[in-house]
N, CA and C atoms as an extended XYZ file, in Angstrom:
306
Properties=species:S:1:pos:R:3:atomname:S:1:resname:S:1:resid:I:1 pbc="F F F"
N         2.329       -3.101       21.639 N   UNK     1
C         1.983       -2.270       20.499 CA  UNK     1
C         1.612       -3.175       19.333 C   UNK     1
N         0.249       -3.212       18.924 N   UNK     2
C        -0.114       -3.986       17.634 CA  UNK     2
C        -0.568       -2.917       16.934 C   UNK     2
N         0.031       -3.037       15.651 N   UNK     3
C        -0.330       -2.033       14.550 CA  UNK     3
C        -1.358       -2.844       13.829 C   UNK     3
N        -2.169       -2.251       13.047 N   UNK     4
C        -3.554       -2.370       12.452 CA  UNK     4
C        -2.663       -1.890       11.121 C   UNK     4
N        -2.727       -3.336       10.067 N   UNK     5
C        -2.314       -2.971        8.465 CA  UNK     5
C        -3.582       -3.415        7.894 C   UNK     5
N        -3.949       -3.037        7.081 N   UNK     6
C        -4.840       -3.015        6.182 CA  UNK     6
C        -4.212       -3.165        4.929 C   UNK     6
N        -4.121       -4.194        4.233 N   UNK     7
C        -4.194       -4.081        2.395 CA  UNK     7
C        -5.417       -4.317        1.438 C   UNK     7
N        -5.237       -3.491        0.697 N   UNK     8
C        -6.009       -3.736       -0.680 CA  UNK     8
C        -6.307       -5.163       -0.728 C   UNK     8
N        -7.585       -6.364       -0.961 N   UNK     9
C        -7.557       -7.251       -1.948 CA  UNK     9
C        -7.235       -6.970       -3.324 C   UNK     9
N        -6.432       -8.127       -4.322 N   UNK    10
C        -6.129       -7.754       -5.314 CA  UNK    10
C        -7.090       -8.125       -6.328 C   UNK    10
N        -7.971       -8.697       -5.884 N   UNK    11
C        -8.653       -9.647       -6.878 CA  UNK    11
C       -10.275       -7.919       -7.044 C   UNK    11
N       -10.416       -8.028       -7.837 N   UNK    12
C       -11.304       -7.141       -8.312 CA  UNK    12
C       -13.362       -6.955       -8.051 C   UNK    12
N       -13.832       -8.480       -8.055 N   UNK    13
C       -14.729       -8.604       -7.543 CA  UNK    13
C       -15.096       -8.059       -6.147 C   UNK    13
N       -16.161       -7.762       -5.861 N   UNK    14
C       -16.495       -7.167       -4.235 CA  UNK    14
C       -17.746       -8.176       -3.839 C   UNK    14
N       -18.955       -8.395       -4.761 N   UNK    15
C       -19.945       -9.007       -4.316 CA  UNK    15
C       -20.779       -8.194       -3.487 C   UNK    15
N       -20.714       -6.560       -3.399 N   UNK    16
C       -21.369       -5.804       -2.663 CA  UNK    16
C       -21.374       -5.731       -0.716 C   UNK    16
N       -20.272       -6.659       -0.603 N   UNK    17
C       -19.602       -6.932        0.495 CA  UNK    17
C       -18.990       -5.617        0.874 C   UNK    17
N       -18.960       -5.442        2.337 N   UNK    18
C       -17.872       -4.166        3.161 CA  UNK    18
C       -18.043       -2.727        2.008 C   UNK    18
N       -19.242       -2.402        1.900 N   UNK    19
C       -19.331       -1.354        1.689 CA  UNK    19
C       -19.231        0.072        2.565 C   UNK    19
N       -18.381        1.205        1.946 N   UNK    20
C       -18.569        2.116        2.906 CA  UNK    20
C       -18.967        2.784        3.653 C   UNK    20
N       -19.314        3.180        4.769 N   UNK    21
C       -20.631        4.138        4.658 CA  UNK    21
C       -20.237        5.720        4.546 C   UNK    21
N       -20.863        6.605        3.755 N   UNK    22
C       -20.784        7.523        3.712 CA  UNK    22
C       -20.903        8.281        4.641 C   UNK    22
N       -20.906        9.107        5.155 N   UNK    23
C       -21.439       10.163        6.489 CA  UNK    23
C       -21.199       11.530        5.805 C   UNK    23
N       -20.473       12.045        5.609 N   UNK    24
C       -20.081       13.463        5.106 CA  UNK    24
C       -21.276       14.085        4.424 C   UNK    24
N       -21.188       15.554        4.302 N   UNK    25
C       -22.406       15.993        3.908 CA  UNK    25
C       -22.061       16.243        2.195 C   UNK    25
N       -21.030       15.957        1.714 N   UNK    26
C       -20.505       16.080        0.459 CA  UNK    26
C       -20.949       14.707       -0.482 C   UNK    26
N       -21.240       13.935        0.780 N   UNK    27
C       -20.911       12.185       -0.296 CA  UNK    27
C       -19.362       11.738       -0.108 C   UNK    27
N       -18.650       11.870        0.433 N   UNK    28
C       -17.335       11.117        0.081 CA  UNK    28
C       -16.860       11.602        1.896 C   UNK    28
N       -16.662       10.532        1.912 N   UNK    29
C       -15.251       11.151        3.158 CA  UNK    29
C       -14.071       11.195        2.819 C   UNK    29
N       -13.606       11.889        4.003 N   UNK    30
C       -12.007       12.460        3.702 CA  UNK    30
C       -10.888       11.557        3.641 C   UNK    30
N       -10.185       11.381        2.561 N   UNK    31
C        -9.020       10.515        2.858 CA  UNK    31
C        -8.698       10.363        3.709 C   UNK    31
N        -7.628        9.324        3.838 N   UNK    32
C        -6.358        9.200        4.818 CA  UNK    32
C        -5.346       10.183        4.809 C   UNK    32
N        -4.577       10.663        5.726 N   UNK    33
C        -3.423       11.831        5.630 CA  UNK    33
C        -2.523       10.969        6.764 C   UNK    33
N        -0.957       11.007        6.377 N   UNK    34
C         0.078       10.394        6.875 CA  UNK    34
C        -0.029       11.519        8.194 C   UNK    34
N        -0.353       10.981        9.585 N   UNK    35
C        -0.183       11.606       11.009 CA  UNK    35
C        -1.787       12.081       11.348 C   UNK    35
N        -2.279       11.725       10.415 N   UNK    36
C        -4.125       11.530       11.346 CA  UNK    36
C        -3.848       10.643       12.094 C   UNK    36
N        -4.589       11.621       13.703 N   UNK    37
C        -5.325       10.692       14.560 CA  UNK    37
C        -6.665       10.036       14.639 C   UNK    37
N        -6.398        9.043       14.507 N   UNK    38
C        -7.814        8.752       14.441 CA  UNK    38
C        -8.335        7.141       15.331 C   UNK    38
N        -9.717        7.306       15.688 N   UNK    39
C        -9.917        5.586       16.184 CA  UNK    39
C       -10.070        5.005       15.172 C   UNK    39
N       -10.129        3.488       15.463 N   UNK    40
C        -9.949        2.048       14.739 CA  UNK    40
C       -11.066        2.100       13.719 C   UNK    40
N       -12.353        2.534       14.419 N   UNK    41
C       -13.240        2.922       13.562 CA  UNK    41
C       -13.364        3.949       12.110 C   UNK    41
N       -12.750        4.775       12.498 N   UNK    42
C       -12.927        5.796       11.693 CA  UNK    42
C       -11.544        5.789       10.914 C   UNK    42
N       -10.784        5.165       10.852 N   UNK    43
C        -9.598        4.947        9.966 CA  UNK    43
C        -9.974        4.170        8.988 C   UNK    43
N       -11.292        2.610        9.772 N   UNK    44
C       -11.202        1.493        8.958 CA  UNK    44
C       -12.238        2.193        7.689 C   UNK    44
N       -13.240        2.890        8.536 N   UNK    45
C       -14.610        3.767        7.284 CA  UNK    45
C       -13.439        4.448        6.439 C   UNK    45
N       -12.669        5.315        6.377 N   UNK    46
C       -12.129        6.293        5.762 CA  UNK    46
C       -11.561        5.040        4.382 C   UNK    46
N       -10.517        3.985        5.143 N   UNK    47
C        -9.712        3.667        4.225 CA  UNK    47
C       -10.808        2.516        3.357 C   UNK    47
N       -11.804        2.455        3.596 N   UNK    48
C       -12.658        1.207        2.757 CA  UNK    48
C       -13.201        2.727        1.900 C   UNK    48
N       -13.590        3.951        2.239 N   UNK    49
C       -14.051        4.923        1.325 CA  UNK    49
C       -13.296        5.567        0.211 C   UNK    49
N       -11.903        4.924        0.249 N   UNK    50
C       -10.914        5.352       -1.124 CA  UNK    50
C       -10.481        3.777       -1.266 C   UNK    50
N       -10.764        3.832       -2.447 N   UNK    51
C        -9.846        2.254       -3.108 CA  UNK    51
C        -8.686        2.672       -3.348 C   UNK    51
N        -8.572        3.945       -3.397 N   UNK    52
C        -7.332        4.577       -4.438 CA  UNK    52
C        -6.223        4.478       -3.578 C   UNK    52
N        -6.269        3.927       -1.773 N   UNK    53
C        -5.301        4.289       -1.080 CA  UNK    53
C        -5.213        2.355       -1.246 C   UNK    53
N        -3.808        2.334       -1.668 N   UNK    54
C        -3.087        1.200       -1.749 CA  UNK    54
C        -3.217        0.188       -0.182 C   UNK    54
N        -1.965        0.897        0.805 N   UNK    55
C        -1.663        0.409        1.914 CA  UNK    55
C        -1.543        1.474        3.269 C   UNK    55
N        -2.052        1.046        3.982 N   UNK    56
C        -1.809        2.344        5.249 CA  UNK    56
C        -1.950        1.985        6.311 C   UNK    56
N        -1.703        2.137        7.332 N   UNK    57
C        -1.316        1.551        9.123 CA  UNK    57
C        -1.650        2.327        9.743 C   UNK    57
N        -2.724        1.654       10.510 N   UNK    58
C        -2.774        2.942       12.496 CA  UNK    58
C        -1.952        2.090       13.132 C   UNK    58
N        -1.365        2.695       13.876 N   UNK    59
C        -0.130        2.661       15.046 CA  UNK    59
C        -0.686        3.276       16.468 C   UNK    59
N        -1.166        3.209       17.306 N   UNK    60
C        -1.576        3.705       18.398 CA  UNK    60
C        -2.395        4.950       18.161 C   UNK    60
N        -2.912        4.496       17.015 N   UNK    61
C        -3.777        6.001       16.409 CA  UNK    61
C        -3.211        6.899       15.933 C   UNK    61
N        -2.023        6.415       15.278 N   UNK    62
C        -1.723        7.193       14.071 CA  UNK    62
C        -1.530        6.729       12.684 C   UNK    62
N        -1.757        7.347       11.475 N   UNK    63
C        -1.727        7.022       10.596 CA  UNK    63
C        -0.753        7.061        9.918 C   UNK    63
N        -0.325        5.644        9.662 N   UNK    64
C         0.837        5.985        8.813 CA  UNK    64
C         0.846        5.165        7.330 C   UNK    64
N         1.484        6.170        6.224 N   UNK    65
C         1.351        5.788        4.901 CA  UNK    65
C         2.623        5.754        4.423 C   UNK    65
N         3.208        4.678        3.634 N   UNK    66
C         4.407        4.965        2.683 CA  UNK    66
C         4.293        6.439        1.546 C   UNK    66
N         5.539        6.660        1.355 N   UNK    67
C         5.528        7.744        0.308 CA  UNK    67
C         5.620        7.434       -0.988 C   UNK    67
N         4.819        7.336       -2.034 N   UNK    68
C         4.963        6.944       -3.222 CA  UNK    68
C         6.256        6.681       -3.858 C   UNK    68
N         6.412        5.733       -4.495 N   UNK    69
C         7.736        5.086       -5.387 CA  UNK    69
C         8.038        6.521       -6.197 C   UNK    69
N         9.259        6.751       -6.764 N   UNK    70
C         9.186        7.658       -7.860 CA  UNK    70
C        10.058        7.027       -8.599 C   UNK    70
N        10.005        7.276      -10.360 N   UNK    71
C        10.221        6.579      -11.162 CA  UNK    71
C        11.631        6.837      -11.382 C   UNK    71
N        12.757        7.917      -11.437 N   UNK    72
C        13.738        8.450      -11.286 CA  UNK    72
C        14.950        7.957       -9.824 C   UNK    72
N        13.955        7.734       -9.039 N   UNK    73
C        14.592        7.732       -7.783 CA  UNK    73
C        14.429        6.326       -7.283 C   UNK    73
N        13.762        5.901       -8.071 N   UNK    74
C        14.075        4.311       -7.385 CA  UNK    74
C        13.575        3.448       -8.794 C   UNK    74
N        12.255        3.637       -9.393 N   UNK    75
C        12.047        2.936      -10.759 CA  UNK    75
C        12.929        2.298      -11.716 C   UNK    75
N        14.208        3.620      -11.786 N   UNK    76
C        14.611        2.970      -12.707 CA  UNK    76
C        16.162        2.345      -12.639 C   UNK    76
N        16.265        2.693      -11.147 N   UNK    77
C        17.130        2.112      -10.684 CA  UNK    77
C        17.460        0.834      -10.044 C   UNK    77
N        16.169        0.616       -9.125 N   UNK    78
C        15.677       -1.016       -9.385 CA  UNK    78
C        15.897       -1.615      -10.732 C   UNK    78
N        15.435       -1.281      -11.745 N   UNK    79
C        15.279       -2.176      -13.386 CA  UNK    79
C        16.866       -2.233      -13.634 C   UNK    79
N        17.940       -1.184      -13.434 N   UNK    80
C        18.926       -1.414      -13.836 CA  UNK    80
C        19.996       -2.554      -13.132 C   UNK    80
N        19.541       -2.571      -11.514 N   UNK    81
C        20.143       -3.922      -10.755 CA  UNK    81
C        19.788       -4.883      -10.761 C   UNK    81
N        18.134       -5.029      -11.558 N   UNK    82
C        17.992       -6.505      -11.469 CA  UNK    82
C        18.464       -6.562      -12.943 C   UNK    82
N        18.474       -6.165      -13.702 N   UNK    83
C        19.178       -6.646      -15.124 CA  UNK    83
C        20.749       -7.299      -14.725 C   UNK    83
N        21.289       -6.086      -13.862 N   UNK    84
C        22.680       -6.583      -13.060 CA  UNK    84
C        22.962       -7.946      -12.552 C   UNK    84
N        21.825       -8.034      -11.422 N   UNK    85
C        21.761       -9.182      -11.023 CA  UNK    85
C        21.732      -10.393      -11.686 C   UNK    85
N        20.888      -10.279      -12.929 N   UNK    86
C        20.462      -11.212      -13.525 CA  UNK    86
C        21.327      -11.572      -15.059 C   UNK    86
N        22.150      -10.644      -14.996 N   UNK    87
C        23.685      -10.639      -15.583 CA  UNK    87
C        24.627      -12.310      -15.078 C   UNK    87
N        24.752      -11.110      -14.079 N   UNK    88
C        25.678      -12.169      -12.867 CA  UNK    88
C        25.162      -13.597      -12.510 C   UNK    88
N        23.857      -13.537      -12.368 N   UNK    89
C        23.250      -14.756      -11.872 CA  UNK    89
C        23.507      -15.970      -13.160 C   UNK    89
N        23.334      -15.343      -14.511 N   UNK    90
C        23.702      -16.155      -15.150 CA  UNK    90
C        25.180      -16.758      -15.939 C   UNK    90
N        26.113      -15.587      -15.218 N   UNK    91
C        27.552      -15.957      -15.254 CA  UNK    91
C        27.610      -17.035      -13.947 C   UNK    91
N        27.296      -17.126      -12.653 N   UNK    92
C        27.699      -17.885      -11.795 CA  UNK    92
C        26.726      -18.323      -11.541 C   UNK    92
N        27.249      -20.147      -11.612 N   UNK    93
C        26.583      -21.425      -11.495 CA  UNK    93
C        25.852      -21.285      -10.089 C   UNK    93
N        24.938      -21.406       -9.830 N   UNK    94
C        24.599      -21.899       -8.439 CA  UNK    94
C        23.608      -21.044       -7.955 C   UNK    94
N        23.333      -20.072       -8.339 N   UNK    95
C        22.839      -18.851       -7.251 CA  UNK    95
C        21.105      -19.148       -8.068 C   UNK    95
N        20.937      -17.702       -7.398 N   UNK    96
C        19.038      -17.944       -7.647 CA  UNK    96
C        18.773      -16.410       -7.732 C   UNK    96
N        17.730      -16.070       -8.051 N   UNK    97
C        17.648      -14.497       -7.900 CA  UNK    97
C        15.842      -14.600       -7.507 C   UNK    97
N        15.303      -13.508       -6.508 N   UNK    98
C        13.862      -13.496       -6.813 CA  UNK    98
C        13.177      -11.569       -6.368 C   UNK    98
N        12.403      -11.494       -7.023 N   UNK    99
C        11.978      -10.016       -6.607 CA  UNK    99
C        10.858      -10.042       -5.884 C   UNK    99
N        10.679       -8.928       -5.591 N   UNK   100
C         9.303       -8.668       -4.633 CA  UNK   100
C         8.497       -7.988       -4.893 C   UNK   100
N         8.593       -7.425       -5.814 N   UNK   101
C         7.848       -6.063       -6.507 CA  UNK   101
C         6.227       -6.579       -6.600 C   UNK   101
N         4.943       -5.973       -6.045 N   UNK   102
C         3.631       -5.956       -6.408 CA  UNK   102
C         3.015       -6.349       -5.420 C   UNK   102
């Protein structure tokens, strides 16, 4: 089982490189949806046709997406343990602290 991840580049330039192709009779194709089946092909067109989708995975042809952060439920509760952490880290000699966030 090899999963197919795809991320965003972060860097902003494109150079007119890996453009999408459209097909739809609207102009836009259809997002990604968490449990589309879909081939390799038509996942990779979909997800180069929204920038707006961060990160997303086919899995044996399925699509799978994380569920957005929420600011209540994890935002600001993260900010309050690394302040914690970083409490502590600077009461005891020795340690290190690092995040992962972005």
């Amino acid at each position: 089982m090899n999963p197919l991840i795809i991320e965003k580049p972060t860097r902003s330039s494109n150079s007119g490189r890996n453009k999408p192709q459209v097909t739809s009779t609207n102009g836009v194709l259809s997002p990604l949806e968490n449990g589309d089946r879909l081939s390799r092909a038509e996942f990779e067109r979909r997800y180069q046709a929204h920038p707006e989708i961060k990160k997303a995975e086919l899995i044996e042809g399925i699509v799978y997406m994380a569920s957005p952060v929420r600011v209540r439920r994890h935002g600001s509760l993260h900010s309050k343990i690394t302040i914690w952490l970083g409490v502590y880290l600077e009461a005891t000699p020795g340690l290190d602290i690092a995040d992962t966030v972005g």
